[in-house]
PDB file as gemmi writes it, atoms N, CA and C in Angstrom:
CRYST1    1.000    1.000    1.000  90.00  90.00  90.00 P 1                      
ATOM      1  N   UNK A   1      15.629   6.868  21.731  1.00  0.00           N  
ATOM      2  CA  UNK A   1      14.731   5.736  21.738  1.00  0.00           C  
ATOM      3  C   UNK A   1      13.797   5.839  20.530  1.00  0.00           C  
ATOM      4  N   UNK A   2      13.311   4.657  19.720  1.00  0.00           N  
ATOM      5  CA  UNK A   2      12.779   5.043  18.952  1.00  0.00           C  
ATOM      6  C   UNK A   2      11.689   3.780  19.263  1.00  0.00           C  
ATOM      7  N   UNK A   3      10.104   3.656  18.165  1.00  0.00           N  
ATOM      8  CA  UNK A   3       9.370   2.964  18.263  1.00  0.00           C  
ATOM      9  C   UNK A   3       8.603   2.209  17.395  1.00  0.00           C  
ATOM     10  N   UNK A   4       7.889   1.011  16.641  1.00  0.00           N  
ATOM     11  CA  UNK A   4       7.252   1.158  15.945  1.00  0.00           C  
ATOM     12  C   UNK A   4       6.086   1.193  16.465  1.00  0.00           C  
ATOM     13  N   UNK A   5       5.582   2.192  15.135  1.00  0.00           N  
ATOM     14  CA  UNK A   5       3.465   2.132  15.326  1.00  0.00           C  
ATOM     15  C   UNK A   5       2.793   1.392  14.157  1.00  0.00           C  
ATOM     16  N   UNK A   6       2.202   1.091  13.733  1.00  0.00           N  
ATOM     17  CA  UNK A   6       0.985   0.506  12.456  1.00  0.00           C  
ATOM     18  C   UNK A   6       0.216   1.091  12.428  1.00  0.00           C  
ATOM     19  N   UNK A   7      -0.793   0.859  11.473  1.00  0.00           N  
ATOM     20  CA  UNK A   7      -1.697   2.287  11.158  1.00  0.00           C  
ATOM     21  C   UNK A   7      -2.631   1.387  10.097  1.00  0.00           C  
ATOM     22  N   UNK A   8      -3.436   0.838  10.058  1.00  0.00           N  
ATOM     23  CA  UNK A   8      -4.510   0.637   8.722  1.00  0.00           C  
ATOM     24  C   UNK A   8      -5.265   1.169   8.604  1.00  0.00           C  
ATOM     25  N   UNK A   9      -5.476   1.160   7.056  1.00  0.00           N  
ATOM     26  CA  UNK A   9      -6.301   2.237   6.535  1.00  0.00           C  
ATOM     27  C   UNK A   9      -7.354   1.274   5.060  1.00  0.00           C  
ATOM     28  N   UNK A  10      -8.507   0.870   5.574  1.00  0.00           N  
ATOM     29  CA  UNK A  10      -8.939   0.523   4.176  1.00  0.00           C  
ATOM     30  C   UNK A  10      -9.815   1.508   2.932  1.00  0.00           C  
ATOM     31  N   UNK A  11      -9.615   0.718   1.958  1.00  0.00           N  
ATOM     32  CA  UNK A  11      -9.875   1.427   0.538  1.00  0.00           C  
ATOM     33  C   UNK A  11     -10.532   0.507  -0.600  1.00  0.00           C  
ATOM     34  N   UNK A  12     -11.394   0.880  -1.382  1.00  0.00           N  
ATOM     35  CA  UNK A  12     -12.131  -0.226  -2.033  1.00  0.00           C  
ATOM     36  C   UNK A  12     -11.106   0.671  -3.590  1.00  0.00           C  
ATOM     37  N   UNK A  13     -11.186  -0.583  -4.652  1.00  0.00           N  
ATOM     38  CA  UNK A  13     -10.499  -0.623  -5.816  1.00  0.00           C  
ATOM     39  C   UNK A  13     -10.614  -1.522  -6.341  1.00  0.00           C  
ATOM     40  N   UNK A  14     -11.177  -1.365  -7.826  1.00  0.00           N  
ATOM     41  CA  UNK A  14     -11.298  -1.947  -8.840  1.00  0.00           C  
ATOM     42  C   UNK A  14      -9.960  -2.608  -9.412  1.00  0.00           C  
ATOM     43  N   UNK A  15      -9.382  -3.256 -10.088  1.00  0.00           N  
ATOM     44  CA  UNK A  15      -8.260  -3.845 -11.272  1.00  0.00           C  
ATOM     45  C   UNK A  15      -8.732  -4.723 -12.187  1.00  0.00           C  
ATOM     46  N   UNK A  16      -7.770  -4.749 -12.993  1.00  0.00           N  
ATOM     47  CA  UNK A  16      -7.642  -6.585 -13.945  1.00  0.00           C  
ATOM     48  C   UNK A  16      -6.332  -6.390 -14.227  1.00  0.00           C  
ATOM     49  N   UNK A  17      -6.345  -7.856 -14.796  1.00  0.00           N  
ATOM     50  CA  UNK A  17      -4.611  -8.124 -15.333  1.00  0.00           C  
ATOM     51  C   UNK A  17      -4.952  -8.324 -16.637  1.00  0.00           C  
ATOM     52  N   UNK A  18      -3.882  -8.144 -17.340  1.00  0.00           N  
ATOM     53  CA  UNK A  18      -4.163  -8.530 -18.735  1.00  0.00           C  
ATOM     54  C   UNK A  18      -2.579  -8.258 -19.021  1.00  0.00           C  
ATOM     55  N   UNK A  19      -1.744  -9.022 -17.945  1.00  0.00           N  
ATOM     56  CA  UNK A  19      -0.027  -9.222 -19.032  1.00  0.00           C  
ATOM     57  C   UNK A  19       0.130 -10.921 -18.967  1.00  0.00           C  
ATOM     58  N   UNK A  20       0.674 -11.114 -19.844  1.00  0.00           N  
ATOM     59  CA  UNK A  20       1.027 -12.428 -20.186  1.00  0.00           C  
ATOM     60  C   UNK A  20       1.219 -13.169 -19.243  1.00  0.00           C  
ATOM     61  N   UNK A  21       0.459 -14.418 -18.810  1.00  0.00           N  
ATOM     62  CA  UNK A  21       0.747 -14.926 -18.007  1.00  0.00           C  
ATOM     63  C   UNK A  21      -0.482 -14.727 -16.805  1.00  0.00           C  
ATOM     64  N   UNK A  22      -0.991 -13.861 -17.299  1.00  0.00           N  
ATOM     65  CA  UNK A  22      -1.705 -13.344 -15.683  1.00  0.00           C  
ATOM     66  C   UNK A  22      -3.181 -12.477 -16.280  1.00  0.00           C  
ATOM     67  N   UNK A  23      -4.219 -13.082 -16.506  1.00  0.00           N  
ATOM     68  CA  UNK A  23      -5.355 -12.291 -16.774  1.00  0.00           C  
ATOM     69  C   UNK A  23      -6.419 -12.438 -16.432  1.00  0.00           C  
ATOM     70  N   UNK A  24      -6.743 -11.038 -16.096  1.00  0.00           N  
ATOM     71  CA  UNK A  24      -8.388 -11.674 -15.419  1.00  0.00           C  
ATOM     72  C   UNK A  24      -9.239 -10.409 -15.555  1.00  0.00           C  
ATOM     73  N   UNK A  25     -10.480 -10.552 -15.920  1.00  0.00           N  
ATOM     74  CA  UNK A  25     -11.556  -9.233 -16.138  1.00  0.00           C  
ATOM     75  C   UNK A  25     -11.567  -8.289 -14.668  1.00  0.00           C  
ATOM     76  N   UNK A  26     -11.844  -7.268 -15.114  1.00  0.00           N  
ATOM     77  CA  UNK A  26     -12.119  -6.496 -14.187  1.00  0.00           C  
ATOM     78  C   UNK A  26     -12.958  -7.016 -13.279  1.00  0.00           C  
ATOM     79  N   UNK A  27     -12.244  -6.236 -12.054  1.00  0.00           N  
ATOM     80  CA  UNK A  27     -13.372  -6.817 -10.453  1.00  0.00           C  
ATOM     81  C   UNK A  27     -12.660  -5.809  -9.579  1.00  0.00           C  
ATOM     82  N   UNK A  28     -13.687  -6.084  -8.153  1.00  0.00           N  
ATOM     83  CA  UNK A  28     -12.951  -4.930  -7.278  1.00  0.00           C  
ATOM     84  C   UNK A  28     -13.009  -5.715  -6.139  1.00  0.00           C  
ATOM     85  N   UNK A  29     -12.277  -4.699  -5.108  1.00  0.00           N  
ATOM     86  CA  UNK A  29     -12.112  -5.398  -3.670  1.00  0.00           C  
ATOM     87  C   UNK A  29     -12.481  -4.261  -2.882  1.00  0.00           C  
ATOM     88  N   UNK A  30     -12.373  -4.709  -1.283  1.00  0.00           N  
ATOM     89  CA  UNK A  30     -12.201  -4.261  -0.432  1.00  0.00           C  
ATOM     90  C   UNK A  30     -11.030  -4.099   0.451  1.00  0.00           C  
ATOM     91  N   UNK A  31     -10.477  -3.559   0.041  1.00  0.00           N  
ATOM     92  CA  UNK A  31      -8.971  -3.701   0.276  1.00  0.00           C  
ATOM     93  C   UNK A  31      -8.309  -2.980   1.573  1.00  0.00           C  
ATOM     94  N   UNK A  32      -7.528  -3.756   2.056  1.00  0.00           N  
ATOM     95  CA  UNK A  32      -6.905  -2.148   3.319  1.00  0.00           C  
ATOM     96  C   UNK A  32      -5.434  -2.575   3.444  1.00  0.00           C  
ATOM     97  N   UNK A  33      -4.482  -1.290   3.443  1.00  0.00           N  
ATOM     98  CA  UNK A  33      -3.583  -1.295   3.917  1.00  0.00           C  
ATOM     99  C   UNK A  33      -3.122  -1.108   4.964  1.00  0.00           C  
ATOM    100  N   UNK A  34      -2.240  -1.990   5.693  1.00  0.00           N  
ATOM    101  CA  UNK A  34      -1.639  -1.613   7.268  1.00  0.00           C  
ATOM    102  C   UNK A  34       0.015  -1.352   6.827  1.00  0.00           C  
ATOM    103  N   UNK A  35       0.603  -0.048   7.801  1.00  0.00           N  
ATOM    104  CA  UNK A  35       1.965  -0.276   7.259  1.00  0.00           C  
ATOM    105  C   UNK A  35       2.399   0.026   9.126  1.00  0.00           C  
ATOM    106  N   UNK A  36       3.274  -0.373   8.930  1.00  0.00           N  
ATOM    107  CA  UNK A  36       4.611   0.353  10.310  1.00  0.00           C  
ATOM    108  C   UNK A  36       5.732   0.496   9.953  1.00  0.00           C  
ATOM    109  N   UNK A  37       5.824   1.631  10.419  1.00  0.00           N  
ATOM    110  CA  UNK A  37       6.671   2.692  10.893  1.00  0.00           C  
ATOM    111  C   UNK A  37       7.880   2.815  11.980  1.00  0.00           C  
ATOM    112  N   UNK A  38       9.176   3.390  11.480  1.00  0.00           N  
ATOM    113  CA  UNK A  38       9.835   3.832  13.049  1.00  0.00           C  
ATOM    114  C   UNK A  38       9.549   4.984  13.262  1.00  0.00           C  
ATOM    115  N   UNK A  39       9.339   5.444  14.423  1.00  0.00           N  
ATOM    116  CA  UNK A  39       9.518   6.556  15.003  1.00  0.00           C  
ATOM    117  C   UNK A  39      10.223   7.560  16.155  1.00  0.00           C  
ATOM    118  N   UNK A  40      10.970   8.313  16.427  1.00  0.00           N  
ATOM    119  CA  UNK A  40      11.654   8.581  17.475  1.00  0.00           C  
ATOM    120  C   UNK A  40      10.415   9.370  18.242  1.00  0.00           C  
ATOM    121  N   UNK A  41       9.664   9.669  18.172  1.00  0.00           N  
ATOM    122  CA  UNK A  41       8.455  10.182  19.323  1.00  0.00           C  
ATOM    123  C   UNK A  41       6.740   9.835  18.534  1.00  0.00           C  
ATOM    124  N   UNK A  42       6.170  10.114  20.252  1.00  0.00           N  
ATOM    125  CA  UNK A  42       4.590  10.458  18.990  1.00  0.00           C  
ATOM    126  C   UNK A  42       4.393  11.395  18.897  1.00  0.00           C  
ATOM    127  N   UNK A  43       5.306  12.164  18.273  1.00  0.00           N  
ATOM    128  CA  UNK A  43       5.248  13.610  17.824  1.00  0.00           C  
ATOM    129  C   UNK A  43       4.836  13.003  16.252  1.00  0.00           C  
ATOM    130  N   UNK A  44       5.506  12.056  15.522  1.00  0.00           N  
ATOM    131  CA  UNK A  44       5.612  11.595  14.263  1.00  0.00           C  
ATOM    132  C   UNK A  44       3.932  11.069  14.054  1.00  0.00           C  
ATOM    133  N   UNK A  45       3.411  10.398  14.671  1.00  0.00           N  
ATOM    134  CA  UNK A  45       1.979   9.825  14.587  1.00  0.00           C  
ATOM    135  C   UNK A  45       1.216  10.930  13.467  1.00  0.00           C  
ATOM    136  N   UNK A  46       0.961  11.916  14.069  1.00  0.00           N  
ATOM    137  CA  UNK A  46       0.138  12.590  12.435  1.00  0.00           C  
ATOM    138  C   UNK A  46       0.726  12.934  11.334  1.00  0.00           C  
ATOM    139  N   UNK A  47       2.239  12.823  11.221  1.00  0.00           N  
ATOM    140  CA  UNK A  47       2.677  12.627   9.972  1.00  0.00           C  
ATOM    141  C   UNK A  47       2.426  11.607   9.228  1.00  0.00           C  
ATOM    142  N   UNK A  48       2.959  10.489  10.131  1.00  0.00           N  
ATOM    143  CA  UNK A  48       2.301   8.891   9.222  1.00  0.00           C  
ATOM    144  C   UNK A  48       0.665   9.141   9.137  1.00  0.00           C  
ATOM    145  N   UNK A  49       0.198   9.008   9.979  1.00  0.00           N  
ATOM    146  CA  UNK A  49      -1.014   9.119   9.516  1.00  0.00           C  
ATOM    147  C   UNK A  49      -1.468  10.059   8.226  1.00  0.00           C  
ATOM    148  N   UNK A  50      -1.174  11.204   8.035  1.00  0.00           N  
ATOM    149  CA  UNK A  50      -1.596  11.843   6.903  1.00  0.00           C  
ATOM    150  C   UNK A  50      -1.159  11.483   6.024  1.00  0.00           C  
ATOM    151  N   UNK A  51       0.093  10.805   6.147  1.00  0.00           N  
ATOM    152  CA  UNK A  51       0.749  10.052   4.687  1.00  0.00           C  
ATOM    153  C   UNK A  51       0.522   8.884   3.829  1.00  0.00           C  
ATOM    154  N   UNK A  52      -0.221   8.245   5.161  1.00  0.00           N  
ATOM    155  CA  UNK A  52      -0.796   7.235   4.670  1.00  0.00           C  
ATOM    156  C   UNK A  52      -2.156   7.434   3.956  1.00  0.00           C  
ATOM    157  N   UNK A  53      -2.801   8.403   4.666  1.00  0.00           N  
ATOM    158  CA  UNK A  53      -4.310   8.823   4.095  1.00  0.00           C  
ATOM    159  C   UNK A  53      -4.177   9.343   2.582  1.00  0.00           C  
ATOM    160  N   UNK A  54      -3.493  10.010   2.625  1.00  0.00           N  
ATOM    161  CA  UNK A  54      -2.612  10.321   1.429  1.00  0.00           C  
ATOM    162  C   UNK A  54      -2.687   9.491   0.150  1.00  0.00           C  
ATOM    163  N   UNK A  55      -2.016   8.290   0.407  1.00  0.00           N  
ATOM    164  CA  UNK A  55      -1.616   7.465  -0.266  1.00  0.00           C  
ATOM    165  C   UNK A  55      -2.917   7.006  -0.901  1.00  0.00           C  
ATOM    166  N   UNK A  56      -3.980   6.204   0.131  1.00  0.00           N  
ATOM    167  CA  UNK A  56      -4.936   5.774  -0.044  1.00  0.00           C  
ATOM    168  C   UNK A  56      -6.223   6.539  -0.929  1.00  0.00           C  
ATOM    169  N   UNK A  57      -6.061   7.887  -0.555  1.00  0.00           N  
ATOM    170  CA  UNK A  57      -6.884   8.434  -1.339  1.00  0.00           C  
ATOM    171  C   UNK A  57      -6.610   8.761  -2.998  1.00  0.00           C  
ATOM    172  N   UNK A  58      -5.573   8.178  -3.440  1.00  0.00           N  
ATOM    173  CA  UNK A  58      -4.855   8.173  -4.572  1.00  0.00           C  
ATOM    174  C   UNK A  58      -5.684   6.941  -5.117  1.00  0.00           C  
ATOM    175  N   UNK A  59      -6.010   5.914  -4.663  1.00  0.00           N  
ATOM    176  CA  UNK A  59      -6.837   4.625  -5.007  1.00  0.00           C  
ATOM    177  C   UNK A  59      -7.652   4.550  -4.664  1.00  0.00           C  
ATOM    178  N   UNK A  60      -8.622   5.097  -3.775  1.00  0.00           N  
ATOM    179  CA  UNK A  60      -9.595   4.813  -3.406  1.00  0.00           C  
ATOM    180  C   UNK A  60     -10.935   4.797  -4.487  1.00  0.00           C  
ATOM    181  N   UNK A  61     -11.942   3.842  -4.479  1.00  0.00           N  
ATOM    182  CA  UNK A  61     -12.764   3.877  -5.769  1.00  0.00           C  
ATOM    183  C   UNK A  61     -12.427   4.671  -7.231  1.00  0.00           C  
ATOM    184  N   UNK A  62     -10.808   3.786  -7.368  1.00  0.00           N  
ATOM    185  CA  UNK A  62     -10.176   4.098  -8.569  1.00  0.00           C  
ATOM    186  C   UNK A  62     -10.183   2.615  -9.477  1.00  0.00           C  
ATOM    187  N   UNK A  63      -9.914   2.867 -10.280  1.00  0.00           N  
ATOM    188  CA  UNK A  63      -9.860   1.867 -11.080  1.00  0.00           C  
ATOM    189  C   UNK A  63      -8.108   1.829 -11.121  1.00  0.00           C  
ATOM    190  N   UNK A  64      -7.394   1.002 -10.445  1.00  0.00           N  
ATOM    191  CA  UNK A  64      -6.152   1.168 -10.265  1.00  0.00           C  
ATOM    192  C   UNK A  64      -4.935   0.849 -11.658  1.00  0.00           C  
ATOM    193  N   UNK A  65      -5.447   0.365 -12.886  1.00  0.00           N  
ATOM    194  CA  UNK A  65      -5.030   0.264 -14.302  1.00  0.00           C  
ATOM    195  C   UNK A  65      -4.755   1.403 -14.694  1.00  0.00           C  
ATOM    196  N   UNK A  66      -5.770   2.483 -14.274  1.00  0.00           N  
ATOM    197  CA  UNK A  66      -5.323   4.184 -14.617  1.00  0.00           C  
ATOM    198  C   UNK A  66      -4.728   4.679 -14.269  1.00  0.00           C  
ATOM    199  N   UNK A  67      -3.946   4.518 -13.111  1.00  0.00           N  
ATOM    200  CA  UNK A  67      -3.543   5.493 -12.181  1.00  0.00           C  
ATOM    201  C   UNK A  67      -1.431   4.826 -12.783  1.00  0.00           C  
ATOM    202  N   UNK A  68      -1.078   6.730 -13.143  1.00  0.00           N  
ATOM    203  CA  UNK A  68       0.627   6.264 -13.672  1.00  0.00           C  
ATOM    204  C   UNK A  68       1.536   5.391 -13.385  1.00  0.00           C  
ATOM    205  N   UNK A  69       1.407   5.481 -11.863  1.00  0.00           N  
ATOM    206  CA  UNK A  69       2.674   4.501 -10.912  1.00  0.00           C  
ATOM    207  C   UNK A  69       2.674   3.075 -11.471  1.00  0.00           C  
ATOM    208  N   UNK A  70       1.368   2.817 -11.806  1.00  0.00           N  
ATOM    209  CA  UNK A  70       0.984   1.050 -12.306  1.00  0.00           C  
ATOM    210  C   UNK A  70       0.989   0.727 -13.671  1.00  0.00           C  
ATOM    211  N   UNK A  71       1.337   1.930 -14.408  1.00  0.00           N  
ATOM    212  CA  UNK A  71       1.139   1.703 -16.044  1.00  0.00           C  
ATOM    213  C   UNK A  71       2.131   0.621 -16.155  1.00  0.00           C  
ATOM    214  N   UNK A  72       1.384  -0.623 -17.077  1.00  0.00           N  
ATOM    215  CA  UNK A  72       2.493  -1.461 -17.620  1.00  0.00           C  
ATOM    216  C   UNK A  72       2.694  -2.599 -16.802  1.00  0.00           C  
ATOM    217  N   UNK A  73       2.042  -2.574 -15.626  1.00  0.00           N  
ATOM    218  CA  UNK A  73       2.001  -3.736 -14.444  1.00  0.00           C  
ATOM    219  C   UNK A  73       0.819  -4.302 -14.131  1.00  0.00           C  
ATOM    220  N   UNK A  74       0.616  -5.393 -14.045  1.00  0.00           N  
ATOM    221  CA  UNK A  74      -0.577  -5.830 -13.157  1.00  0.00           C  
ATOM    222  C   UNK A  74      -0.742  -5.117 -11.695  1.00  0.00           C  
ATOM    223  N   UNK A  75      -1.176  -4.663 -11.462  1.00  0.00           N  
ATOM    224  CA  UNK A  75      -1.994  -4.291  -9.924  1.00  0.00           C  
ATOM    225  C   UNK A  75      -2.457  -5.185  -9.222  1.00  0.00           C  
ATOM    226  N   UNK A  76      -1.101  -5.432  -8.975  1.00  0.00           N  
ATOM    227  CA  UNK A  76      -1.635  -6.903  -7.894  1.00  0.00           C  
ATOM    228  C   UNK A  76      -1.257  -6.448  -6.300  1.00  0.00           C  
ATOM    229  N   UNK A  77      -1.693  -7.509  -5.104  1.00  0.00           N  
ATOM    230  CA  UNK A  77      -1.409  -7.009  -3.795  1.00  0.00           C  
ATOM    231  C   UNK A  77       0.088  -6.287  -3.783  1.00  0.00           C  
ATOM    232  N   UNK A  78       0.682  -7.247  -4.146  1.00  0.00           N  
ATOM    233  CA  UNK A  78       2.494  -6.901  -4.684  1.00  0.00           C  
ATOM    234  C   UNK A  78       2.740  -5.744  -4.692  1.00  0.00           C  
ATOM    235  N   UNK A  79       2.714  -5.459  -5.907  1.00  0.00           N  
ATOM    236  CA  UNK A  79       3.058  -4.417  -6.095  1.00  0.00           C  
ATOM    237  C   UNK A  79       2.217  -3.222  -5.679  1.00  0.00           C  
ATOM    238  N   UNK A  80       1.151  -3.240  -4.757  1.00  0.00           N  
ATOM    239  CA  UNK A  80       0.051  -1.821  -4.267  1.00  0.00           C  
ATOM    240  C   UNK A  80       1.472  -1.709  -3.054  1.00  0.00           C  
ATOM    241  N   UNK A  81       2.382  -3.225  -2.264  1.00  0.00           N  
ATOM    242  CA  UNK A  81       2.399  -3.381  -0.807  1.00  0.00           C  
ATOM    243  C   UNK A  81       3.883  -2.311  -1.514  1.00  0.00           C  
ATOM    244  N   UNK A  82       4.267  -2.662  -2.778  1.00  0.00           N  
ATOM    245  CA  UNK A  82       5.748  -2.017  -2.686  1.00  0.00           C  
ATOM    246  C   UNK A  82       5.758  -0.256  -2.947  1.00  0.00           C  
ATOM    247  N   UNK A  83       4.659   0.199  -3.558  1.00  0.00           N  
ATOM    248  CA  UNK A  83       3.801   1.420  -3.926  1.00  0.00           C  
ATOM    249  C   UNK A  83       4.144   2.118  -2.642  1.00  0.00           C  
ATOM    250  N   UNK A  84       2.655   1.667  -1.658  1.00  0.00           N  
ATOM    251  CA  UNK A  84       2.893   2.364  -0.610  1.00  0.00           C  
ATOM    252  C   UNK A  84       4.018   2.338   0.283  1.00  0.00           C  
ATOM    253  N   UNK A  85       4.837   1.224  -0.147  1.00  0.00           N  
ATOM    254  CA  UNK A  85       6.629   1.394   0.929  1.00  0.00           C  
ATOM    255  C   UNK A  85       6.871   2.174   0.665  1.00  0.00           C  
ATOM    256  N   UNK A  86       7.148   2.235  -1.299  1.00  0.00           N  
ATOM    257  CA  UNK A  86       7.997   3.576  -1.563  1.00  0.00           C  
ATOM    258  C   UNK A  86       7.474   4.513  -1.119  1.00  0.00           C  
ATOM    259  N   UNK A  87       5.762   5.229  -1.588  1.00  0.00           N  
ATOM    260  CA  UNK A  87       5.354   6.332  -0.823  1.00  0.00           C  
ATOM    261  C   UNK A  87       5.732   6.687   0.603  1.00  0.00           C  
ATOM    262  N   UNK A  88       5.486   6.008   1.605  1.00  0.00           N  
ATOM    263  CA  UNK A  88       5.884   6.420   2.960  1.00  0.00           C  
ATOM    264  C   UNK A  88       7.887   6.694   2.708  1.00  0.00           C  
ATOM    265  N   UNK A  89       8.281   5.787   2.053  1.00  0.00           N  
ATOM    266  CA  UNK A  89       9.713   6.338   2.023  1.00  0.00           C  
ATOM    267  C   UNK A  89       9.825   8.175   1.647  1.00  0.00           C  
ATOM    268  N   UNK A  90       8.786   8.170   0.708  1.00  0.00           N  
ATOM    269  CA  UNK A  90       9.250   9.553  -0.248  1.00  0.00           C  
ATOM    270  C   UNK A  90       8.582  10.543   0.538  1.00  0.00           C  
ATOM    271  N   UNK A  91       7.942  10.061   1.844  1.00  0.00           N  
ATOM    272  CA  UNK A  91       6.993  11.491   2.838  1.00  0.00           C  
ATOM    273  C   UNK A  91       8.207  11.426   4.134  1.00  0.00           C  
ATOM    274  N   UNK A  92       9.243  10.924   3.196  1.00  0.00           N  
ATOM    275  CA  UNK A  92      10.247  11.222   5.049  1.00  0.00           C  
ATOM    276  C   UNK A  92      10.026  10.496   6.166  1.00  0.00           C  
ATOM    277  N   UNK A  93       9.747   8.734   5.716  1.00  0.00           N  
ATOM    278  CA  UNK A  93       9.043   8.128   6.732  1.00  0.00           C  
ATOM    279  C   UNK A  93      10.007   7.509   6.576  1.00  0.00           C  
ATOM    280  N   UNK A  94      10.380   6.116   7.653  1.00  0.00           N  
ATOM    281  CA  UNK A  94      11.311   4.855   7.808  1.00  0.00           C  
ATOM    282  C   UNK A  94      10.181   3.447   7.784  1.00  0.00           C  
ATOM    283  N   UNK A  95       9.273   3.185   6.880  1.00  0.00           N  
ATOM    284  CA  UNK A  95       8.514   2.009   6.768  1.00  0.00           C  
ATOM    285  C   UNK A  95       9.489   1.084   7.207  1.00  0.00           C  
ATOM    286  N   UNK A  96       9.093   0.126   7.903  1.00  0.00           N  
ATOM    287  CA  UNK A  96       9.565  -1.360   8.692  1.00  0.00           C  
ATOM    288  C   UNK A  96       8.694  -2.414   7.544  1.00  0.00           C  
ATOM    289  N   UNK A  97       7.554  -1.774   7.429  1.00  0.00           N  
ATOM    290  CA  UNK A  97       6.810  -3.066   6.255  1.00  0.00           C  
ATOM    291  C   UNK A  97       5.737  -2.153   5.747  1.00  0.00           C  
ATOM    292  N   UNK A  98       4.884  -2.507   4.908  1.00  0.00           N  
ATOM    293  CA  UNK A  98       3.680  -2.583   4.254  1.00  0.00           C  
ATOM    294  C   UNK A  98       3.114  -3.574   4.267  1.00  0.00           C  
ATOM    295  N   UNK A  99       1.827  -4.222   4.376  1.00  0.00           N  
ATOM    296  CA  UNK A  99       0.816  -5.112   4.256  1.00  0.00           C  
ATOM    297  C   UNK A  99      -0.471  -4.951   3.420  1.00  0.00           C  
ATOM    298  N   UNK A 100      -0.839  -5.148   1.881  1.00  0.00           N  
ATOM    299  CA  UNK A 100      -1.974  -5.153   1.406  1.00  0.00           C  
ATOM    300  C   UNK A 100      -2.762  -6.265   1.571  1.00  0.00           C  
ATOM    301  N   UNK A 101      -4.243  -6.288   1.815  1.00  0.00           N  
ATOM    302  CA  UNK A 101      -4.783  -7.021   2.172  1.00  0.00           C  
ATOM    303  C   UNK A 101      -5.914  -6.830   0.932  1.00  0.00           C  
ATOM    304  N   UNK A 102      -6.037  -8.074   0.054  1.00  0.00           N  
ATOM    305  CA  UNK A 102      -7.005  -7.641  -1.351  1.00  0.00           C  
ATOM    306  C   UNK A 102      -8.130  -8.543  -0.903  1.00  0.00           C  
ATOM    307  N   UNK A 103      -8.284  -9.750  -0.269  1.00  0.00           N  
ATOM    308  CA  UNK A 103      -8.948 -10.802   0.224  1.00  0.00           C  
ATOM    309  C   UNK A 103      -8.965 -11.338   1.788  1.00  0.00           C  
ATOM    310  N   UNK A 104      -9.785 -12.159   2.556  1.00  0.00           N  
ATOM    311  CA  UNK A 104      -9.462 -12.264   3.489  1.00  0.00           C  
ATOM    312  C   UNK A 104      -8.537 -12.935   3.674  1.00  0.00           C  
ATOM    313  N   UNK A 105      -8.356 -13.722   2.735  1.00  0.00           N  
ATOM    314  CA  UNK A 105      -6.917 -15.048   3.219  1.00  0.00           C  
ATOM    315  C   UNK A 105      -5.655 -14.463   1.731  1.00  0.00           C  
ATOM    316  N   UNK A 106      -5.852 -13.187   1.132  1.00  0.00           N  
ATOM    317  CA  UNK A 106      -4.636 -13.149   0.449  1.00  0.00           C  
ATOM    318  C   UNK A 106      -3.973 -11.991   0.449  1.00  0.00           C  
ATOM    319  N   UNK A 107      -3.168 -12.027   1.355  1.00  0.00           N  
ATOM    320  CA  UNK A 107      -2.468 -10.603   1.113  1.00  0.00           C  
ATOM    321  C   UNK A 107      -0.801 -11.073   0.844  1.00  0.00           C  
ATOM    322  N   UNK A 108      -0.411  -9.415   0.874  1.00  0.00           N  
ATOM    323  CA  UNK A 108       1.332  -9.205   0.212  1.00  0.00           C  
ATOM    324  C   UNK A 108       2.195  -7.982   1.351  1.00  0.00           C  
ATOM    325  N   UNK A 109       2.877  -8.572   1.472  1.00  0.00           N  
ATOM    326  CA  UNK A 109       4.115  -7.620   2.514  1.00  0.00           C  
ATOM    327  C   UNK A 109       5.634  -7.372   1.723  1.00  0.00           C  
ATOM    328  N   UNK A 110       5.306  -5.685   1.943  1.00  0.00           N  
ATOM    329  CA  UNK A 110       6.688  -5.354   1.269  1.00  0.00           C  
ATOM    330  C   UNK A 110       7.777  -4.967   2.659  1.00  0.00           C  
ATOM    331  N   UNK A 111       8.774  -5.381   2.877  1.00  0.00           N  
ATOM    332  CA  UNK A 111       9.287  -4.648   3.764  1.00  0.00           C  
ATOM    333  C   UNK A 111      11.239  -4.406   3.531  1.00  0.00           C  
ATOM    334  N   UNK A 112      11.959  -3.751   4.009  1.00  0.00           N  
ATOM    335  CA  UNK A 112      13.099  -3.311   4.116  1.00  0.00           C  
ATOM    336  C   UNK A 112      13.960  -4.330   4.225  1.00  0.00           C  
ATOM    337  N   UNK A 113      15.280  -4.517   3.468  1.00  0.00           N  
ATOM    338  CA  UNK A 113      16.178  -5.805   3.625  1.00  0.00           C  
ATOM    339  C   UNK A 113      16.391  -6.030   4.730  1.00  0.00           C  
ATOM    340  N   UNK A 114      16.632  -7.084   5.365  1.00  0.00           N  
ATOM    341  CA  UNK A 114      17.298  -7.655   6.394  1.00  0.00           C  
ATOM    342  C   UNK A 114      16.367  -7.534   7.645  1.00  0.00           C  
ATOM    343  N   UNK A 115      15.079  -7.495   7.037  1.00  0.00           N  
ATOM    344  CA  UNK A 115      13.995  -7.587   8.449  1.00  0.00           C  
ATOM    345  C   UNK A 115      12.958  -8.954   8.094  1.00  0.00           C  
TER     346      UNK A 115                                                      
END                                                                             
């Protein structure tokens, strides 16, 4: 039997864009990520959880333009929601989705084909 759980976690972060097409001065948010998970027990619960904390503390009151994973991209909800998929993929997790939330009415969901 297996289950999903969710888990949010918010994080404040600075960006701007500045690629063609897409620019805007630096500003920051209040941002939080929610992701879920499968799991075959809640034995798994403090794994996701630390993985996710994990993640977040990688951005947290960062200026997210600096940080490698994003070199060359805008740092947009998008691509933070496909970031942390891959991360939870690469901690041995089965993400069902990601959800960044940069605004109250604008967020981005990355999730697995065929869901």
């Amino acid at each position: 039997m297996t289950f999903t759980l969710s888990l949010r976690r918010p994080f404040v972060a600075d960006h701007f864009h500045d690629l063609p097409g897409f620019q805007e001065d630096r500003h920051g948010h209040n941002w939080e990520v929610e992701a879920a998970v499968e799991l075959t027990s809640e034995a798994g619960e403090p794994a996701f959880a630390a993985a996710l904390d994990a993640w977040v503390a990688t951005l947290d009151y960062r200026l997210l333009n600096d940080l490698p994973p994003l070199t060359g991209r805008n740092p947009t909800a998008e691509v933070l929601a496909e970031q942390a998929f891959l991360y939870l993929q690469g901690a041995a997790l089965q993400p069902h989705w990601v959800k960044i939330r940069e605004k109250a009415n604008y967020w981005a969901l990355c999730r697995r084909d065929g869901q």
